[in-house]
C-alpha positions in Angstrom: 15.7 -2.8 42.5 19.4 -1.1 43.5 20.1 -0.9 39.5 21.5 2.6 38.9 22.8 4.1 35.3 26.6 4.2 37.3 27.4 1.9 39.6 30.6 0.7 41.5 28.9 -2.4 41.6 28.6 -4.5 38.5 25.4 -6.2 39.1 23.7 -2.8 39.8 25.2 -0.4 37.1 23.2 -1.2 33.7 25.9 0.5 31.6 28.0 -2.4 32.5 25.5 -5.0 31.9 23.7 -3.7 28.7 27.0 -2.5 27.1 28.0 -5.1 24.1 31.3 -5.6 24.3 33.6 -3.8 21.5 30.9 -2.7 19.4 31.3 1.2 18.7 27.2 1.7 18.7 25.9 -0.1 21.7 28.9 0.1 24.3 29.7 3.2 27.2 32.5 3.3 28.9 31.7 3.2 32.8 33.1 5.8 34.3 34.4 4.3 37.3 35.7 0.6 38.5 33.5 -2.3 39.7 35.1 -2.5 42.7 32.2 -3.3 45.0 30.2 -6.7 45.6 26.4 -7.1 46.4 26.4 -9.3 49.2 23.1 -10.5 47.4 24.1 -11.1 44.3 27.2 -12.9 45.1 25.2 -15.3 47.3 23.3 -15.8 44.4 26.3 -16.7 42.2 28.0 -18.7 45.0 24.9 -20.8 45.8 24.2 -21.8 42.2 27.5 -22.3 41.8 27.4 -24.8 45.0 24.4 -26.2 44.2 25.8 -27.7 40.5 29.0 -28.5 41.9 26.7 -30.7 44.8 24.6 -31.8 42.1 27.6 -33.3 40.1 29.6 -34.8 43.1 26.7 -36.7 44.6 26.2 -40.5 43.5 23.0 -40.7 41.9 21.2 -43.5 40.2 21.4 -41.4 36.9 23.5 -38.6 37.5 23.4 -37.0 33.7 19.2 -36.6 34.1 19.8 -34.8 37.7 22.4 -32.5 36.4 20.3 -31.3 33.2 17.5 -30.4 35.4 20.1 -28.4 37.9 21.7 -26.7 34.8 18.5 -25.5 32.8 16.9 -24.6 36.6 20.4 -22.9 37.1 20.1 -21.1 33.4 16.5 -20.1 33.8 17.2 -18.2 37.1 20.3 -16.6 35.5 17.7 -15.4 32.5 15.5 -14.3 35.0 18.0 -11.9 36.4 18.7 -10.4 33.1 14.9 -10.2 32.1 14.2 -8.1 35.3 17.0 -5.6 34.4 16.2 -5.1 31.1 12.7 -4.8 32.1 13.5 -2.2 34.5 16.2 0.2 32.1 13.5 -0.3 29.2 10.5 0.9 31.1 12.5 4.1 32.0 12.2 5.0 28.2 8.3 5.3 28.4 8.9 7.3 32.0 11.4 9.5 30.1 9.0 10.2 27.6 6.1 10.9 29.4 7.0 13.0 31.8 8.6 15.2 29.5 6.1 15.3 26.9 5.6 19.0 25.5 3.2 21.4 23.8 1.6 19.2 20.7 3.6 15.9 20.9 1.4 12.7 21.2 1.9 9.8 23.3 0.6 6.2 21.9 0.8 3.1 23.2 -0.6 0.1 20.7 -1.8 -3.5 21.2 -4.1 -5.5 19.8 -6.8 -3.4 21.2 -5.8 0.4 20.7 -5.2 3.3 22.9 -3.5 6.1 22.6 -2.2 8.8 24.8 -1.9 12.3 24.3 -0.5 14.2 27.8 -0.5 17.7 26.7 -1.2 19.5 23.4 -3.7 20.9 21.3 -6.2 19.3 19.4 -5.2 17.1 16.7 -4.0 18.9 13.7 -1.6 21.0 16.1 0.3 17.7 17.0 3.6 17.9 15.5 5.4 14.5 17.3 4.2 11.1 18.1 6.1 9.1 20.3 4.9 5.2 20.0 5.2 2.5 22.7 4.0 -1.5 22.3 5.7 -4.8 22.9 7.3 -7.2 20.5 4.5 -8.5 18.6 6.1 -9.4 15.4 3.0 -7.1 13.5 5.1 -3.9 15.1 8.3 -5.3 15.6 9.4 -5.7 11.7 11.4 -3.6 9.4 7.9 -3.5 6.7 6.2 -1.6 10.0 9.0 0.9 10.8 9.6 1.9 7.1 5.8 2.3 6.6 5.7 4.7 9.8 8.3 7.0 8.5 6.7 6.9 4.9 3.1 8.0 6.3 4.7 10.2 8.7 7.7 11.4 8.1 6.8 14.9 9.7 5.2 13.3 12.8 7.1 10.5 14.1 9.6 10.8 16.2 10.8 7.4 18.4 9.1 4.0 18.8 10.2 1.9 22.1 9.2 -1.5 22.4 8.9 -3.2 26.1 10.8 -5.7 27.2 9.4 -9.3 26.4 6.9 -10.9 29.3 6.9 -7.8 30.8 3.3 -8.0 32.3 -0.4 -6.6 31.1 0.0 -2.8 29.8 -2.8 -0.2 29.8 -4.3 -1.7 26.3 -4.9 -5.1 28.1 -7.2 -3.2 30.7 -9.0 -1.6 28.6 -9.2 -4.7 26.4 -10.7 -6.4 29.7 -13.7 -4.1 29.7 -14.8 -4.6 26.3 -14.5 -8.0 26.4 -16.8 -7.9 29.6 -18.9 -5.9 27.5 -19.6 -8.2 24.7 -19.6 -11.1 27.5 -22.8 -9.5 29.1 -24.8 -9.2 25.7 -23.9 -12.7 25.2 -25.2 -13.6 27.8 -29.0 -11.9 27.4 -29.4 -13.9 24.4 -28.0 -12.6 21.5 -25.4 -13.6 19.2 -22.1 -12.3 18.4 -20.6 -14.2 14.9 -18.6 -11.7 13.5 -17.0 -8.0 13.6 -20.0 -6.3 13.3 -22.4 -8.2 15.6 -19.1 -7.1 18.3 -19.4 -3.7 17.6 -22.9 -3.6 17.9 -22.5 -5.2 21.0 -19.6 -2.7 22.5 -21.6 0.5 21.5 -25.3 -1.2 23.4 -23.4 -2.3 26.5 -21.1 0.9 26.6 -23.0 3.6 25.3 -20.1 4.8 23.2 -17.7 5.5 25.7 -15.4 3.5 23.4 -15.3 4.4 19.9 -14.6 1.1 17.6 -14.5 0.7 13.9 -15.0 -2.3 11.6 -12.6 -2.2 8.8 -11.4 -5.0 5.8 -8.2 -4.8 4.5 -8.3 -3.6 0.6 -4.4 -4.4 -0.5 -2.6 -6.5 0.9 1.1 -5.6 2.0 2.1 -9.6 2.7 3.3 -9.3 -1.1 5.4 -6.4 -0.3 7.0 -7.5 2.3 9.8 -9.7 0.7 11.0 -6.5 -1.3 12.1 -4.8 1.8 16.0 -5.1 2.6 15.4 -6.6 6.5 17.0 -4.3 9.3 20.0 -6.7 10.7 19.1 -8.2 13.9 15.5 -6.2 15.0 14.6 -8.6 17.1 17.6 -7.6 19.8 17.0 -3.9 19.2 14.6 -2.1 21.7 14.6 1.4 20.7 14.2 3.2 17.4 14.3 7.1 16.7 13.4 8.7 13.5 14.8 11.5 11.6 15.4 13.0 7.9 19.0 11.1 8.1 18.0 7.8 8.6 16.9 5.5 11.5 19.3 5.2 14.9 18.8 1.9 17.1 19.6 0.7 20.4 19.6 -2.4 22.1 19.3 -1.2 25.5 17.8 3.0 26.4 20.7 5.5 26.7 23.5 2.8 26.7 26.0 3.8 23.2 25.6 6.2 20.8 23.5 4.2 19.1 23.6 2.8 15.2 22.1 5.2 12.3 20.7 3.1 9.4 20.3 5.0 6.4 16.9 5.6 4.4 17.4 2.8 2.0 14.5 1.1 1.0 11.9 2.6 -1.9 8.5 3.0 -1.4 6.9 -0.1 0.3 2.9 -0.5 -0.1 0.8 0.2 2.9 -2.2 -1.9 3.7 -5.2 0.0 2.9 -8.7 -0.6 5.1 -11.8 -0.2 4.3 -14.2 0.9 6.9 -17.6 -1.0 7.0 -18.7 0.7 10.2 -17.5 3.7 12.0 -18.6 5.1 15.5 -21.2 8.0 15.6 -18.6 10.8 15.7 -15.2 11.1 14.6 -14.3 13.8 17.2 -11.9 12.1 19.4 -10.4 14.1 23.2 -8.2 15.9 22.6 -5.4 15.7 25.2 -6.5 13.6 28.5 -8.8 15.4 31.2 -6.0 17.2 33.9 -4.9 14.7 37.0 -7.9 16.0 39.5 -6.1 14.0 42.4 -6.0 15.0 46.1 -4.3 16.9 48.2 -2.7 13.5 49.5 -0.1 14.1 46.6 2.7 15.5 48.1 6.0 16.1 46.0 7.9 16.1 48.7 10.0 13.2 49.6 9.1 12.5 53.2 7.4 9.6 53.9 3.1 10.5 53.8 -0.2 8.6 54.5 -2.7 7.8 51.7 -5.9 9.6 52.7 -9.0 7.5 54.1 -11.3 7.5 50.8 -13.7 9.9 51.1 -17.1 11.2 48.7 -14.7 13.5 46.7 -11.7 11.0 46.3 -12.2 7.8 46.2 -9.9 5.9 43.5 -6.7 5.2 44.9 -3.7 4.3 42.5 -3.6 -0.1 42.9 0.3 0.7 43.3 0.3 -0.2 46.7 3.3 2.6 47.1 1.6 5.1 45.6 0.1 7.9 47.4 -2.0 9.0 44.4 -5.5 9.3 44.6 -7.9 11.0 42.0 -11.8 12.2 42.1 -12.7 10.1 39.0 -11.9 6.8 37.3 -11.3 8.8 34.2 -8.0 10.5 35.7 -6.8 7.4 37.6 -7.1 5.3 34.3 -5.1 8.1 33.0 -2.3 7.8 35.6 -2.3 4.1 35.7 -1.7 4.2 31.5 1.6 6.5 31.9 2.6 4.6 35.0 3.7 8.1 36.7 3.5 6.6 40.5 4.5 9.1 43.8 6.2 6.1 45.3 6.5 7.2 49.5 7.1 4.4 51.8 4.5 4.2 54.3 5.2 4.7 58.1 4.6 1.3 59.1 6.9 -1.5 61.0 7.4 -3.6 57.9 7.7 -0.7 55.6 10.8 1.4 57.5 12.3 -1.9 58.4 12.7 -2.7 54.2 14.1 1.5 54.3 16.7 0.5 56.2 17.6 -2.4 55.1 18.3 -0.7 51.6 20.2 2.1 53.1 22.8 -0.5 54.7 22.9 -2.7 51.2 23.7 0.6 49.4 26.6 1.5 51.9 27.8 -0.2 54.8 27.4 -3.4 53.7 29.5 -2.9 50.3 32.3 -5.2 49.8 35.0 -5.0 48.4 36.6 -7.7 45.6 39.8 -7.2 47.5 38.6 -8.5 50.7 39.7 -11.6 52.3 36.4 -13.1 52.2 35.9 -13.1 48.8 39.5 -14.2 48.0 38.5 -17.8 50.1 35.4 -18.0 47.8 35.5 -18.0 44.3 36.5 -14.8 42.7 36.5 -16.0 39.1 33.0 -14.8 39.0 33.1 -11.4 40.4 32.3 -9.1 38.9 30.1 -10.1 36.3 31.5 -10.0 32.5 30.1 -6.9 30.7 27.0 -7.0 28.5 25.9 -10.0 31.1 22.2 -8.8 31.0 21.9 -8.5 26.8 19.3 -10.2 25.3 21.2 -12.7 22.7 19.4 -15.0 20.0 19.1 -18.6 20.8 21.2 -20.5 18.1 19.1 -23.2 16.3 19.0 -26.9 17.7 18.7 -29.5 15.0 17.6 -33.1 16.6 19.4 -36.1 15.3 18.0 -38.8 14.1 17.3 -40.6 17.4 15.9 -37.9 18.5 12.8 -37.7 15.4 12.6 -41.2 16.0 11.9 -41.1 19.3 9.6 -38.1 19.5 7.7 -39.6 16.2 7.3 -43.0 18.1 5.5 -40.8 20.7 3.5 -39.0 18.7 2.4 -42.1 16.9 1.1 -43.6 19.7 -1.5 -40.3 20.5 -2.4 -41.1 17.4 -3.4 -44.6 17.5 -4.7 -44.6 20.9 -6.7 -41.3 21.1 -4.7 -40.1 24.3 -1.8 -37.6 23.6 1.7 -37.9 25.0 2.0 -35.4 27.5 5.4 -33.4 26.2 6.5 -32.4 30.1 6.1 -36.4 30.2 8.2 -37.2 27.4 10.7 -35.3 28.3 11.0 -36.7 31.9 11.6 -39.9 30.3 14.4 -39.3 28.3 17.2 -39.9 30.0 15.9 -43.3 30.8 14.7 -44.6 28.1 17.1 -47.8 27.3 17.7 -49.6 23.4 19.8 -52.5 23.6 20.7 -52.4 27.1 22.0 -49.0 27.3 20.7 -45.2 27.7 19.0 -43.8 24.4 20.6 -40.4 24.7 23.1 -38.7 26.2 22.6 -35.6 28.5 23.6 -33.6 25.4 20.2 -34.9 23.3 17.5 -34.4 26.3 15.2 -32.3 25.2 12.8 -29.8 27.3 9.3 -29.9 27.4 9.0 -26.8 25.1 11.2 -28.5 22.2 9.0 -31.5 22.8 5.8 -29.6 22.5 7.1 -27.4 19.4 8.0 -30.9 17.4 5.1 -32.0 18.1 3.2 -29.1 17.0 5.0 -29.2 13.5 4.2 -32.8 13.2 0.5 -31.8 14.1 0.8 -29.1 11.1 2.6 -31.6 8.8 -0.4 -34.0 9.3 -3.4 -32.0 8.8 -1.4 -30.3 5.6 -1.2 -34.5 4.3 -5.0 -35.0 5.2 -5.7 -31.9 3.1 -4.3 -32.7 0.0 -5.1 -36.4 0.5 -8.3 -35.2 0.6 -7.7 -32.7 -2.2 -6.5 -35.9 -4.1 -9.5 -38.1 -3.3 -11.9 -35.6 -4.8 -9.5 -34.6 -7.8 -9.5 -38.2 -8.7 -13.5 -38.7 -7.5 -14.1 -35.6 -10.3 -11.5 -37.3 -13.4 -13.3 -40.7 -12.9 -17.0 -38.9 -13.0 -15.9 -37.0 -16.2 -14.8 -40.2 -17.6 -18.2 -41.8 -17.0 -19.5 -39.0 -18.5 -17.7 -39.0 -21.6 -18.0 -42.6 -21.9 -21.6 -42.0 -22.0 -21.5 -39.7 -24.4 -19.2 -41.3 -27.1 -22.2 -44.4 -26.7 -24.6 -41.8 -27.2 -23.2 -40.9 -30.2 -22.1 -43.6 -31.7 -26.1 -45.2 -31.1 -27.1 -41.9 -33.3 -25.0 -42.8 -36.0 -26.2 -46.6 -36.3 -29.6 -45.8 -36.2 -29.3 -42.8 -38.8 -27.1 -45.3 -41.0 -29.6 -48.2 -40.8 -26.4 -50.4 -42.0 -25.5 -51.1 -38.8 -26.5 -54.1 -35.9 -26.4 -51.7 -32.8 -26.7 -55.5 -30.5 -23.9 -57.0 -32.8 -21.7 -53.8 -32.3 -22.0 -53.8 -28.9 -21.1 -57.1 -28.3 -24.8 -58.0 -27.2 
C-alpha cells in the first residue's frame, strides 16, 4: 500500500482520511495541500461512478432490484477501501510498540486462547509496563474491562490497542490451532473429552507441558457490576487507549489528534474472581522470549538479497513470502511471526523488480494533478476525497415496517410448517418481486439484505424457543397445582371418613352420596 502519514495525495495520506472533521481530539491539520490524484484510485471512483450511472440509465425489466444490488456492491467495495487503511495505520501501533520495547516492559497480546509477549526485560517482578494488544471482542472492548485494568494495575499498565475489525488470524489463533490438534489426536485414540478438565488432561499428555493451561471457575460474578459503571461515550469507534494517573486518553485512529483525556470517574468496580481447579506443574513461566537465532541471510541493509537455500542449521523460513528472515528453531520463528517484525526485500526476480518499478512511477511520474485538463473533462466533484473518508462510523438502526415483519414472518412460518428453512440470501432475492394486489410489495427503500434477513430471523428463532419454554414451564406449573389438588382432595376425604367412623352418628354411603 502507498498510504504514508503526509501525503499530497488524499487517498494515500491517513491524516486526511482518519482526521474527524472539526473535532479538537481526533483531527491534524495536514501540513500540505492534496494537490495530487492517484491514477488508481480515481479510476476506482470514476468506474463506480460509471458503473451506477449505467446501471440506472439502462432499461431493465425491474430497474429498482438492479440498482440496489449495484449500490450495496458499490458501498461494500467503498468499505473495503476504508477497512484496508485503517487496518494498515492500526497495525503500525503494535509495530511501534514492539520494536521499541525497553528494559522491563511487557508485551501481551490476548484472545480467547492466551499468549503473551515479553521482548526484553527481566524476569517478572522487574516488569514495570505492560503494553496489551487484542481485537474487538466485546469481553476486552468495554469500559467494565479498561476500568478494571487500571484498578489492578494502575502501576503496570500503560496502553491497550485494539486491531482493526476482520483483520485476519493473530498469533493467539496459531497457537490456538495446535492445541486444538492436540486434544483432536487424544480424541481420536479413544478417550473422551467432556469437560475442562478432561481438555487439560488431554493438552499436558499430547504436549508434554510445552503449554502451560489452567482450569479455573469464576467465584463473583462482575455481570452485576457492570450496570454501575458510567459507559465511556462511543468505545466502539475508539481504537487506542493510554493509561495514566490523570485519567484515560483515546483515539480513534494511532497518532492522528491529540487525542481525548477522560478523567478517572468511576468508583471501585468488582473484579471477577477465579478459582483455580487445576494448575500446570510449575508456575515458573520464560521470562523474556529466547534471542532471534536467525541467519546470516538477515541483512539490514536495504538492497535487494536472496533467502538462503535451507540448510541443517536454518531451516524455518519466515511464511512472509517478502521476508528474508530465517531462524535455527521453531521457537524463535514463532517468536518473529507473533511481533510481525518482517525484513521485507524484494526479490531479484522478473515479476518482482517489474512490481519495483511500477511503484516508483505511481509515486512520481505518474502524479496528477487536480488542475489538469484531464481531470477537469471527468468529474472533479469527487477529487479529492472529503476528509475523515476512511473513519469507522456506527451504522444507524433500521426499524422494518410493518410489511416488512409481515413478510419475513410469512417466510419464517412456512420453515416451520414444512420442515425446510427459507434460505435468507433467498428471501432477499425475492423481494423486489414479490407482487400484492397487482403491484410490487416494496419499494427499493424496504429491500432488505441477506444479513438483515438472517438476523430477523434469528430473533424470531430466540423469541420461539423463549415461548416453548415457558409454555412448557406453564404445562408443568399447571401439571404440579392440579396434582396438589388431587392430593388435597384426598386428604380432606381421608379426614372427613376418620371423623364418621369415630362419631358412629354418621352414614359414611349416605354422605357420600353412595
Amino acid at each position: 500500500m502507498h498510504v504514508r502519514t503526509s501525503s499530497t495525495i488524499a487517498d494515500h495520506c491517513f491524516v486526511h482520511a482518519l482526521s474527524q472533521t472539526g473535532s479538537v481530539f481526533f483531527e491534524d491539520q495536514c501540513p500540505h495541500d492534496h494537490i495530487h490524484q492517484c491514477p488508481q484510485c480515481y479510476q476506482l471512483e470514476h468506474t463506480l461512478s460509471t458503473i451506477l450511472t449505467k446501471t440506472a440509465d439502462v432499461g431493465w425489466d425491474n430497474p429498482e432490484a438492479y440498482l440496489f444490488k449495484v449500490e450495496k456492491s458499490v458501498n461494500a467495495i467503498k468499505e473495503l477501501k476504508s477497512h484496508i487503511l485503517r487496518t494498515k495505520v492500526q497495525d503500525s501501533a503494535r509495530a511501534d510498540i514492539t520494536g521499541n520495547l525497553k528494559e522491563g516492559e511487557m508485551f501481551l497480546v490476548a484472545d480467547w486462547a492466551m499468549k503473551y509477549s515479553q521482548r526484553y526485560g527481566k524476569p517478572r517482578k522487574n516488569i514495570n509496563k505492560v503494553h496489551i494488544w487484542s481485537d474487538n471482542a466485546g469481553c476486552y472492548k468495554s469500559t467494565f474491562t479498561i476500568y478494571a485494568l487500571y484498578q489492578e494495575l494502575p502501576n503496570l499498565i500503560k496502553s491497550y490497542n485494539f486491531c482493526e475489525a476482520q483483520d485476519g488470524k493473530g498469533p493467539c489463533d496459531r497457537k490456538a490451532s495446535h492445541i486444538k490438534a492436540a486434544i483432536k489426536r487424544h480424541v481420536n485414540e479413544g478417550n473422551d473429552v467432556l469437560n475442562a478438565s478432561a481438555m487439560k488432561r488431554a493438552i499436558d499428555l499430547q504436549q508434554k507441558g510445552k503449554y502451560r493451561v489452567k482450569v479455573v471457575t469464576p467465584v463473583i460474578d462482575a455481570d452485576a457490576e457492570k450496570i454501575h459503571v458510567k459507559p465511556i461515550p462511543n468505545i466502539s469507534t475508539l481504537s487506542n487507549f493510554e493509561f495514566s494517573s490523570d485519567g484515560l486518553k483515546v483515539w480513534r485512529a494511532y497518532k492522528v489528534g491529540p487525542g481525548k483525556l477522560i478523567p478517572w470517574k468511576n468508583n471501585a468496580v468488582t473484579c471477577l474472581q477465579l478459582n483455580v481447579v487445576h494448575t500446570w506443574s510449575s508456575d515458573v513461566i520464560p521470562d523474556i522470549l529466547p534471542p532471534d537465532d536467525e541467519s546470516e541471510a538477515h541483512d539490514e541493509s536495504t538492497q535487494p538479497a536472496f533467502k538462503r537455500r535451507k540448510t541443517s542449521d536454518h531451516v524455518f523460513n519466515c511464511s512472509n513470502d517478502d521476508c528474508d528472515r530465517s531462524f535455527n528453531t521453531m521457537t524463535s520463528l514463532d517468536n518473529h511471526l507473533l511481533l510481525g517484525n518482517c525484513n521485507v526485500h524484494v526479490e531479484k526476480k522478473v515479476v518482482d523488480r517489474c512490481k519495483v518499478m511500477y511503484n516508483n512511477k505511481l509515486q512520481t511520474i505518474n502524479a496528477i494533478t487536480i488542475q489538469s485538463d484531464d481531470l477537469e473533462k471527468e468529474n472533479t466533484t469527487d477529487v479529492p476525497e472529503e476528509r475523515g473518508w476512511a473513519l469507522k462510523v456506527k451504522k444507524p438502526k433500521v426499524l422494518f415496517t410493518e410489511a416488512q415483519k409481515q413478510y419475513l414472518s410469512e417466510k419464517f412460518n412456512i420453515g416451520k410448517v414444512t420442515g425446510n428453512k427459507e434460505d435468507p440470501a433467498k428471501v432477499s432475492r425475492d423481494m423486489p418481486y414479490i407482487l400484492k394486489d397487482g403491484q410490487k410489495r416494496f419499494t427499493r427503500e424496504h429491500f432488505l439484505t441477506t444479513s438483515q434477513v438472517a438476523s430477523y430471523f434469528s430473533r424470531l428463532a430466540l423469541k420461539d424457543r423463549r415461548n416453548d419454554i415457558q409454555d412448557q414451564n406453564d404445562f408443568t406449573a399447571a401439571s404440579a397445582a392440579k396434582k396438589l389438588f388431587g392430593l388435597k382432595k384426598k386428604s380432606s376425604f381421608s379426614c372427613l371418613d376418620m371423623m364418621w367412623f369415630r362419631s358412629g352418628s354418621l352414614n359414611k354411603k349416605k354422605y357420600c352420596g353412595a
